[in-house]
BATOR-803989 format. One record per residue (C-alpha): y, x, z; residue in one letter. Coordinates in Angstrom, 1 decimal. Layout:
N
Y	X	Z	type
Y	X	Z	A .
...
END
This chain:
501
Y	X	Z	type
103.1	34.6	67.4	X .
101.0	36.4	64.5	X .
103.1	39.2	65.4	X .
102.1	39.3	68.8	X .
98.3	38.4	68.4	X .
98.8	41.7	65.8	X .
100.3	44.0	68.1	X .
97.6	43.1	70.8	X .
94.6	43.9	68.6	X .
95.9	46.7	67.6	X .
96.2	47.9	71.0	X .
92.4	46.9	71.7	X .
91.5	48.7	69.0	X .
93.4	51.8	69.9	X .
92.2	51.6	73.2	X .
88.2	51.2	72.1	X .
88.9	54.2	69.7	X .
89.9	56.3	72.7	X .
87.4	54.9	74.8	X .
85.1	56.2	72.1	X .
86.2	59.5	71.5	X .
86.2	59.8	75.6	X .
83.1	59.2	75.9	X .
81.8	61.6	72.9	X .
83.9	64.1	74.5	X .
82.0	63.6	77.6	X .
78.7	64.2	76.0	X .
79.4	67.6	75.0	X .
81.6	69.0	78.1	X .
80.6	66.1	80.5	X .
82.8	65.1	83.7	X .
85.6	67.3	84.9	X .
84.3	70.2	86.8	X .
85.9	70.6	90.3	X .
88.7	72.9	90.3	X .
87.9	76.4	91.7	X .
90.0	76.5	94.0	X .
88.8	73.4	95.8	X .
85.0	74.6	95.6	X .
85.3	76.2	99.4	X .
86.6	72.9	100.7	X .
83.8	70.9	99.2	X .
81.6	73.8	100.5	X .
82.9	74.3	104.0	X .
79.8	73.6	106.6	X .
80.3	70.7	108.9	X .
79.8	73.0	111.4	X .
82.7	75.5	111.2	X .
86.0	75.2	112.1	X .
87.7	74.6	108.9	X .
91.2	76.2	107.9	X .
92.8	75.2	104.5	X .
95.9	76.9	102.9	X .
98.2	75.2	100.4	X .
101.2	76.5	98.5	X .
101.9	79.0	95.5	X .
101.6	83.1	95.0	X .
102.9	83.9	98.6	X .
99.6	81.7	100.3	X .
97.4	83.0	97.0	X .
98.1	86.5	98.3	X .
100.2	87.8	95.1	X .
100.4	90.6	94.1	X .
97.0	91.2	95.4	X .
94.9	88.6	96.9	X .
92.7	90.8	98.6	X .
95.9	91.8	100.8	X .
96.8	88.4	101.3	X .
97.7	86.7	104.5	X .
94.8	84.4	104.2	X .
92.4	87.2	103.2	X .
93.2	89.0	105.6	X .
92.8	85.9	108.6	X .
89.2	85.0	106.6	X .
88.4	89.2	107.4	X .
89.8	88.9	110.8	X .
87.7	85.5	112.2	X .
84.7	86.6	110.4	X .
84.9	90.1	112.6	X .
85.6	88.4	115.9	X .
83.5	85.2	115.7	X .
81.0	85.9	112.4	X .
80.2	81.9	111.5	X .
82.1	80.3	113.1	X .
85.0	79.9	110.9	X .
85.7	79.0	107.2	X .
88.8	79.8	105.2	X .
89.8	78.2	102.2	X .
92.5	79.4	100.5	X .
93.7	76.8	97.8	X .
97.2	78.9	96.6	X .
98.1	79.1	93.1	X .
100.5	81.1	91.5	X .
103.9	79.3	90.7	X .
102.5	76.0	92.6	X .
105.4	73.5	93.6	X .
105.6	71.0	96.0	X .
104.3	68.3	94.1	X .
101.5	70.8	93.3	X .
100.9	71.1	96.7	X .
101.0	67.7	97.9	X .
98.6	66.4	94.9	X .
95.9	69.4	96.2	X .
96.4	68.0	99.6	X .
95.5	64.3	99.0	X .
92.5	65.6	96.8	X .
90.9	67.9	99.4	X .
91.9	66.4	102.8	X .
88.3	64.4	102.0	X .
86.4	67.5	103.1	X .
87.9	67.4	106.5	X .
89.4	70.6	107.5	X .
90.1	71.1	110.7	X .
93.5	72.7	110.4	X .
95.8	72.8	107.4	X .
98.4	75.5	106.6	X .
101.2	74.9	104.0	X .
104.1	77.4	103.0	X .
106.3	76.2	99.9	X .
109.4	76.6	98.9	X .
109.9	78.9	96.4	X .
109.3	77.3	93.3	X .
111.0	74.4	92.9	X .
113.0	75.7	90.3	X .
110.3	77.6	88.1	X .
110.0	74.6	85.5	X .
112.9	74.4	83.5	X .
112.6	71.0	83.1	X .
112.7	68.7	86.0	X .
109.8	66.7	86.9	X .
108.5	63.5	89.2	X .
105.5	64.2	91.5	X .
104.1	61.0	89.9	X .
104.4	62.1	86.6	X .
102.5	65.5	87.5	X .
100.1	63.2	89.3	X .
99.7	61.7	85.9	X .
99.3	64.4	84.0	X .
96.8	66.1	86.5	X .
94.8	62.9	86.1	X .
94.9	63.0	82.0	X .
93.7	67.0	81.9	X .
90.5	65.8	83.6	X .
89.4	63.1	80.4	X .
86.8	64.8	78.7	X .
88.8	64.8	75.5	X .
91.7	66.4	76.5	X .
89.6	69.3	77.7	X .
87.1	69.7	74.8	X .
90.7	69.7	72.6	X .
91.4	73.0	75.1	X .
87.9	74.7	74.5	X .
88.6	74.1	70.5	X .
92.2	75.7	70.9	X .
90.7	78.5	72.5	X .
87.5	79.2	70.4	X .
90.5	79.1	67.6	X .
93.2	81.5	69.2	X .
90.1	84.1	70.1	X .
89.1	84.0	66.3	X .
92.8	84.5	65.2	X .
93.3	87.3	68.3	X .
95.7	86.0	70.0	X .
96.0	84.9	73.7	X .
98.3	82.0	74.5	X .
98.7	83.6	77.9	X .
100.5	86.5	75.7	X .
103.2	84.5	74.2	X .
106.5	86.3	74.3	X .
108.6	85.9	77.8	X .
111.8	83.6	76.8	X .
114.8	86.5	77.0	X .
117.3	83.7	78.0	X .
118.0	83.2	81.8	X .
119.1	80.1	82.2	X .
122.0	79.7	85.3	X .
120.9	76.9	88.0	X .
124.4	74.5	88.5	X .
123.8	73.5	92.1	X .
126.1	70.6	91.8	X .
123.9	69.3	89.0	X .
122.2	66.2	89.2	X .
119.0	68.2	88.7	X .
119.7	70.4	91.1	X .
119.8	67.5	93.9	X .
116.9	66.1	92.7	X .
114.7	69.2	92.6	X .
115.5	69.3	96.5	X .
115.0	65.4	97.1	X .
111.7	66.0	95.7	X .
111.0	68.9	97.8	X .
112.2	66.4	101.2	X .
109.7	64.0	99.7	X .
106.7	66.0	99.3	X .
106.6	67.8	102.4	X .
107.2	64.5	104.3	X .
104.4	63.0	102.3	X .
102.3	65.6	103.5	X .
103.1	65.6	107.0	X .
102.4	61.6	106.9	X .
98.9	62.2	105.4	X .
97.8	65.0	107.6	X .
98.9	62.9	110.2	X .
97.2	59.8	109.3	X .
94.0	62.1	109.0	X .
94.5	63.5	112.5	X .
94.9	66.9	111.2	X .
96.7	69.7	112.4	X .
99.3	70.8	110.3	X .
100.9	75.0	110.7	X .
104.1	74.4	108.3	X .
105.6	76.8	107.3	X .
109.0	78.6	106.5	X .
109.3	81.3	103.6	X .
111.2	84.6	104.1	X .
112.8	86.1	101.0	X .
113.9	90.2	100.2	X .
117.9	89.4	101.4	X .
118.5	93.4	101.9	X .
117.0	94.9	99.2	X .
116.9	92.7	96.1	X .
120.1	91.4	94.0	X .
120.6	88.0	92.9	X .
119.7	87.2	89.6	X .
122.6	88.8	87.0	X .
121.2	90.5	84.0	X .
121.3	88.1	80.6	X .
124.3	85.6	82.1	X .
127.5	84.8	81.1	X .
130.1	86.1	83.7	X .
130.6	82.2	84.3	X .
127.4	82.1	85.3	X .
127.0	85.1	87.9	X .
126.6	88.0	84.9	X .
128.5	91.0	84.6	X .
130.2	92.4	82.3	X .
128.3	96.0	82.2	X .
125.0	94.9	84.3	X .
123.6	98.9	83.4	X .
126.3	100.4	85.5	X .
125.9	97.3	88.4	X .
122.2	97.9	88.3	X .
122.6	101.9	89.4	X .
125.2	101.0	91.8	X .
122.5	98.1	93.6	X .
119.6	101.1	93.5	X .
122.0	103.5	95.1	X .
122.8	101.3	97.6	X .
119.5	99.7	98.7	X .
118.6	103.8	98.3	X .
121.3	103.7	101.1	X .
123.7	105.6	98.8	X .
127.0	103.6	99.9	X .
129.4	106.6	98.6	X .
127.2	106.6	95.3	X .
127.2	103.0	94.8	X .
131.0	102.6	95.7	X .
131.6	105.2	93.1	X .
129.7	103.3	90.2	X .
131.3	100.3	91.4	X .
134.7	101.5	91.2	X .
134.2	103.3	87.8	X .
135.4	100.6	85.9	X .
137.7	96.9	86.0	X .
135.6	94.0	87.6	X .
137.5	90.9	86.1	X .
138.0	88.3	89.2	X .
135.5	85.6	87.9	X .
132.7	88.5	87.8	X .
134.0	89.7	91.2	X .
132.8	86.0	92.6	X .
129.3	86.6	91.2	X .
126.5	86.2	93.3	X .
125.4	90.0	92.9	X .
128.6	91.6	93.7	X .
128.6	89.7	96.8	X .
125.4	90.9	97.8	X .
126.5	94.6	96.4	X .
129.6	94.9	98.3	X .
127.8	93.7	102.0	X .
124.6	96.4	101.3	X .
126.9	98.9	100.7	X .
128.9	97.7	103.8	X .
126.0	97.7	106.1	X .
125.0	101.1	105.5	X .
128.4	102.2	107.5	X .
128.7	99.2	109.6	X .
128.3	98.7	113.6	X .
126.8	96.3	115.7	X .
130.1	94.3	115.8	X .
130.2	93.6	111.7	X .
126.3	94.0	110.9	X .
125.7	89.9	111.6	X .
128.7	88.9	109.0	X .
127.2	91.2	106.4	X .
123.9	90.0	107.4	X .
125.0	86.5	106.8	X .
126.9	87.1	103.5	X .
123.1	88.6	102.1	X .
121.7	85.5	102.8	X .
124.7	83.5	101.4	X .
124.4	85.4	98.4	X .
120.5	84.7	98.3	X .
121.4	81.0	98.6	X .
123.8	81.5	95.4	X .
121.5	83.0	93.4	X .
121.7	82.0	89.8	X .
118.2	81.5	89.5	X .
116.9	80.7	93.0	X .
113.1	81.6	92.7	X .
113.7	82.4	96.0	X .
113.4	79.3	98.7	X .
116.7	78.8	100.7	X .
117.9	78.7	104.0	X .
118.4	74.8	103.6	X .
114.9	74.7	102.8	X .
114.0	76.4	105.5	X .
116.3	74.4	108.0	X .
114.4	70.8	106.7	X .
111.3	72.6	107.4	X .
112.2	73.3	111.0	X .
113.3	70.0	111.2	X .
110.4	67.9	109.9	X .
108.0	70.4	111.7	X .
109.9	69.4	115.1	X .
109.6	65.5	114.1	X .
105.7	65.2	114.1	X .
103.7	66.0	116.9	X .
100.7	67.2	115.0	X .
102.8	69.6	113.3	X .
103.5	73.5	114.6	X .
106.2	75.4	112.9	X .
104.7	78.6	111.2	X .
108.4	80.3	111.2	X .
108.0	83.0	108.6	X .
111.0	83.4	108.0	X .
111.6	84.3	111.9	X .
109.2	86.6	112.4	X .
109.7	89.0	109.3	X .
113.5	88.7	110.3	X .
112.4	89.6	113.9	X .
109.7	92.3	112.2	X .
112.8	94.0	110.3	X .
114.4	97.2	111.9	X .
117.8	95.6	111.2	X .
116.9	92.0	111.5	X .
116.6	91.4	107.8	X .
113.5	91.8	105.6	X .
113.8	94.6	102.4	X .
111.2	96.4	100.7	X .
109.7	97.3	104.2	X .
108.2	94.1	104.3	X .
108.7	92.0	100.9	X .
107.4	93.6	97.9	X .
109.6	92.2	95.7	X .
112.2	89.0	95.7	X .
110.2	86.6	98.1	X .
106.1	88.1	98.5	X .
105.1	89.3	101.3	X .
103.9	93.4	102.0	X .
100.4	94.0	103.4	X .
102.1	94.6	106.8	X .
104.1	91.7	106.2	X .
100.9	89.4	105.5	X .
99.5	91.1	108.9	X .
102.3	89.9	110.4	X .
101.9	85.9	109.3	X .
97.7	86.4	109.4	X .
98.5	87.1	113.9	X .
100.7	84.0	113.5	X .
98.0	81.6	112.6	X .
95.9	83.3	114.6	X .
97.3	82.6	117.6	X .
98.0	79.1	116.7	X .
93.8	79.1	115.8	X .
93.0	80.1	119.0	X .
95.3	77.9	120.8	X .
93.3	75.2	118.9	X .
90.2	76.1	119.8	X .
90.5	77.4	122.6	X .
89.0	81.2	121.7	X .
90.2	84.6	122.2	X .
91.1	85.7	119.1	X .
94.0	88.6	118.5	X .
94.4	90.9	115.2	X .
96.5	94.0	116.3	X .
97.9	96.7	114.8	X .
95.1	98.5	114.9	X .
92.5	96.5	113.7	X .
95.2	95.8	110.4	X .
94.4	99.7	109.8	X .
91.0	99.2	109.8	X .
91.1	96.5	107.7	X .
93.5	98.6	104.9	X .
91.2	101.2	104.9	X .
88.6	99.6	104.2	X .
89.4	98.1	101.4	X .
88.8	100.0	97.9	X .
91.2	102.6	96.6	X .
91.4	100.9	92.9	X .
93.4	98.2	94.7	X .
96.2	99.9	95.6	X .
96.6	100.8	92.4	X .
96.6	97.5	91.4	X .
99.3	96.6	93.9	X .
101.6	99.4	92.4	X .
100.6	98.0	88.9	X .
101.2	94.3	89.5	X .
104.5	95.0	91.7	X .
105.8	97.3	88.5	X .
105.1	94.7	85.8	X .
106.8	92.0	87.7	X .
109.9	93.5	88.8	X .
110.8	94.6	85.5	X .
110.2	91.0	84.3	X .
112.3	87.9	83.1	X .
114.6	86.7	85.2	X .
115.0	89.9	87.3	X .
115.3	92.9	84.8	X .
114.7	95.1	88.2	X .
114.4	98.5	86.1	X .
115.2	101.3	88.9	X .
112.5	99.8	91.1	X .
109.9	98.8	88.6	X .
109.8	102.8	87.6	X .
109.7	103.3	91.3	X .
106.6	101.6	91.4	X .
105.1	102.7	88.5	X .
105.9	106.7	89.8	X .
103.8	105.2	92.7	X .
100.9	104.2	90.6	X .
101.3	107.6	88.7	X .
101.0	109.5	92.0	X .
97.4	107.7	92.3	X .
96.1	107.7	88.6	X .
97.8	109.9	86.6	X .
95.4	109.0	83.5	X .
96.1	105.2	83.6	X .
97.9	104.3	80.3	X .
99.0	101.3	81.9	X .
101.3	103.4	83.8	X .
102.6	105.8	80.8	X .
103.2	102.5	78.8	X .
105.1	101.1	80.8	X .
107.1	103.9	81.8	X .
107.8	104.6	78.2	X .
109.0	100.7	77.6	X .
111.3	101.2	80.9	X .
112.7	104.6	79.6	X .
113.4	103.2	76.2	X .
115.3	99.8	77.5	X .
117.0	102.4	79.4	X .
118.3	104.5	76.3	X .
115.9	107.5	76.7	X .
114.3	107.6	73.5	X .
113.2	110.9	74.3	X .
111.1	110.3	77.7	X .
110.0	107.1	76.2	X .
108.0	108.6	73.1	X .
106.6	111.3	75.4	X .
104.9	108.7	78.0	X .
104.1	106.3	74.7	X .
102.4	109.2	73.1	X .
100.0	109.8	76.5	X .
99.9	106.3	76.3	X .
98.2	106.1	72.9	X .
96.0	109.1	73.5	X .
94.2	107.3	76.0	X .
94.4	103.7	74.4	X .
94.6	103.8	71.0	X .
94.3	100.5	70.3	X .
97.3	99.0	69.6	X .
97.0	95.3	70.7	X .
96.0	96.6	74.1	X .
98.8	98.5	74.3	X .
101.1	95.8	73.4	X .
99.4	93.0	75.4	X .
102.3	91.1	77.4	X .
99.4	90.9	80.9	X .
99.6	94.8	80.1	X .
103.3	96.0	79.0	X .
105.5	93.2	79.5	X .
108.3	94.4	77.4	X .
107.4	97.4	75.2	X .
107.5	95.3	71.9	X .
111.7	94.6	72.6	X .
111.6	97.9	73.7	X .
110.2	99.4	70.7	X .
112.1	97.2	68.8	X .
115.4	98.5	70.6	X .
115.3	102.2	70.2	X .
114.2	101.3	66.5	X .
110.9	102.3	66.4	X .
107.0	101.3	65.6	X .
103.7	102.2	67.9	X .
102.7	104.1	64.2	X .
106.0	106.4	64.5	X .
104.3	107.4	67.9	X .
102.7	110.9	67.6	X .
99.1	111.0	69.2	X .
98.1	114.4	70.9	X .
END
């Protein structure tokens, strides 16, 4: 009994302490500020017609907003009908379903008068599986006051020392999905559960709901290979395998063939994911009408083996059909339809997604008419954005920001899990074409040539690199040049043995 009466004190206590130290917290950085990205909601006039996105980078508008799918609607309504229309777009890079459904119960309060969801392709970011509830709970607990004023303190401290916790090194191991692991199964059921969720409470609310499926790059970008074991989907010599996959997507069949024939492929790494996808692109540079749908089908059964599927699925897409057809307040925004419809062959590449899974600006044209349509269906309004008016709108916007698009496309090709060298540079010649005097570009290219064993190349871009930013920390920032310290540290070499013109 004195045990007990012990224990519970001490937990009164413990909990007065923390109530204590919430509540000085909360006199120095006072109550949780609303996120940003829920500011338009909260904004919106009563008197517009009110259009809220939810999902991660594809609905944010990565690589660059401003070419976004929702950007581009927001530009579109305000040209046509100036007033009448607000757009929020609540997206967020590397958002999840459970992200997704927690920003939907906290801004479904402001009334919007259609809601637009597209997820799917992040439900296997996080290495480490988690509940929706305990994300709930841990949205909850980085509102107290505390936890927040520990964050300002942390970052106060890691300006002082120079370093950015934004710039910690990318992890170099890839780590192979097992899609008969418990994990695996559970990552989906969550994915069932949160989209079901959110079709119940935009129901309940009397909300319209556009849901939506994801398209992925099936033509033109590999499964993920590079840093796996060959039991996992790697290859043995990924260098050779990555020059026969840009030689084919360059629709070099005899070239590819050649480098794939060059050497043994042992029969495990003959199963991989990537050499399936190799051997039908090479296939359907040569192939009729007759064979084109099986080699269109092994693509996306390749994309649906992906080791590391940061890419959403076809199953994903089928339950999204399906729920979508279940609720009456719910239209199907079938993404994955139209870009396949959009494609010259019926499957998406580079023409239309920039990388593995984000829409082009054409592409985000494309799903901006979609929802559209389905806006003017709702309201009644003649409202259309043709092909013409998506010129307009390009050229309108300023030339630094298709720089940026080259920029931001280079940096996260060439990234962990993907490794995509051949068209990483491809981008960055892009970006050279435009700026030829952005350092960004010449460091990169340098880190790129060096990981590629041209020491050579690599010191003469790092050397126009330094001449126009010579200092160092810039140069080695990981938002900047994700990779040039490995790749320094590869070709055995220091930013001081780089000669500076």
């Amino acid at each position: 009994m004195t045990g007990l009466r012990s224990a519970l004190a001490m937990l009164v206590m413990t909990l007065l302490f923390a109530a204590g130290l919430e509540g000085i917290a909360w006199l120095v950085v006072g109550t949780a500020p609303l996120d940003p990205r829920y500011t338009c909601a909260a904004n919106a006039p009563v008197d517009t017609y009110r259009i809220f996105s939810y999902g991660g980078s594809t609905v944010f508008g990565t690589p660059v907003p401003e070419y976004g799918f929702m950007s581009q609607l927001a530009a579109r309504l305000n040209e046509q009908a100036p007033g009448r229309y607000t757009v929020c777009n609540m997206g967020e890079g590397g958002r999840d379903s459970s992200g997704v459904l927690l920003d939907v119960e906290k801004t479904l309060r402001y009334a919007p008068d259609l809601v637009v969801v597209l997820s799917g392709h992040n439900e296997f970011l996080q290495p480490a599986f988690q509940a929706t509830g305990t994300r709930r709970m841990q949205e909850w607990v980085a509102t107290l006051s505390s936890v927040r004023l520990a964050q300002k303190f942390m970052k106060r401290l890691n300006h002082r020392k120079h370093t950015e916790s934004a710039e910690q090194p990318t992890p170099q191991a890839v780590q192979a999905v097992a899609r008969d692991s418990a994990d695996f199964q559970a990552r989906v059921s969550r994915y069932h559960a949160n989209l079901t969720q959110v079709v119940a409470l935009t129901g309940d609310a009397g909300v319209p709901l556009l849901l939506g499926t994801l398209s992925a790059n099936l033509k033109d970008w590999p499964p993920v290979y590079r840093s796996l074991a060959v039991a996992n989907g790697g290859v043995s010599d990924p260098d050779r395998i990555m020059r026969s996959i840009d030689a084919a997507i360059r629709d070099d069949a005899k070239g590819a063939q050649a480098l794939l024939d060059a050497g043994p492929l042992p029969s495990e790494e003959a199963k991989a994911p990537v050499m399936q996808f190799l051997r039908a692109r090479i296939a359907l540079a040569t192939a009729d009408d007759h064979e084109r749908p099986a080699l269109l089908a092994t693509l996306q059964q390749a994309n649906d083996n992906d080791p590391v599927p940061w890419r959403a699925s076809s199953d994903f897409n089928v339950f999204v059909r399906g729920l979508a057809a279940s609720a009456g307040h719910v239209t199907l925004l079938d993404v994955d339809s139209l870009l396949r419809h959009a494609a010259s062959d019926g499957l998406p590449g580079f023409d239309l997604i920039t990388d593995n899974c984000h829409p082009t600006p054409h592409a985000n044209h494309l799903i901006a008419s979609a929802i559209l349509a389905q806006i003017a269906v709702q309201t009644n309004q003649t409202l259309d954005y043709p092909d013409d008016a998506f010129a307009l709108f390009m050229a309108a916007q300023p030339a630094e920001l298709q720089l940026d698009y080259q920029l931001r496309n280079g940096i996260y090709t060439m990234k962990v899990p993907f490794f995509n060298y051949p068209v990483s540079r491809r981008y960055f010649l892009q970006a050279d074409a435009l700026a030829t005097n952005d350092w960004r570009i010449d460091a990169n290219l340098g880190a790129l040539s060096l990981l590629e064993g041209d020491k050579q190349q690599g010191i003469e871009r790092l050397t126009r690199a330094l001449s126009r930013q010579p200092d160092q920390r810039e140069l080695l920032a990981r938002r900047n040049s994700p990779y040039l310290l490995e790749a320094l540290a590869q070709a055995d070499l220091r930013l001081d043995d780089i000669p500076i013109q």
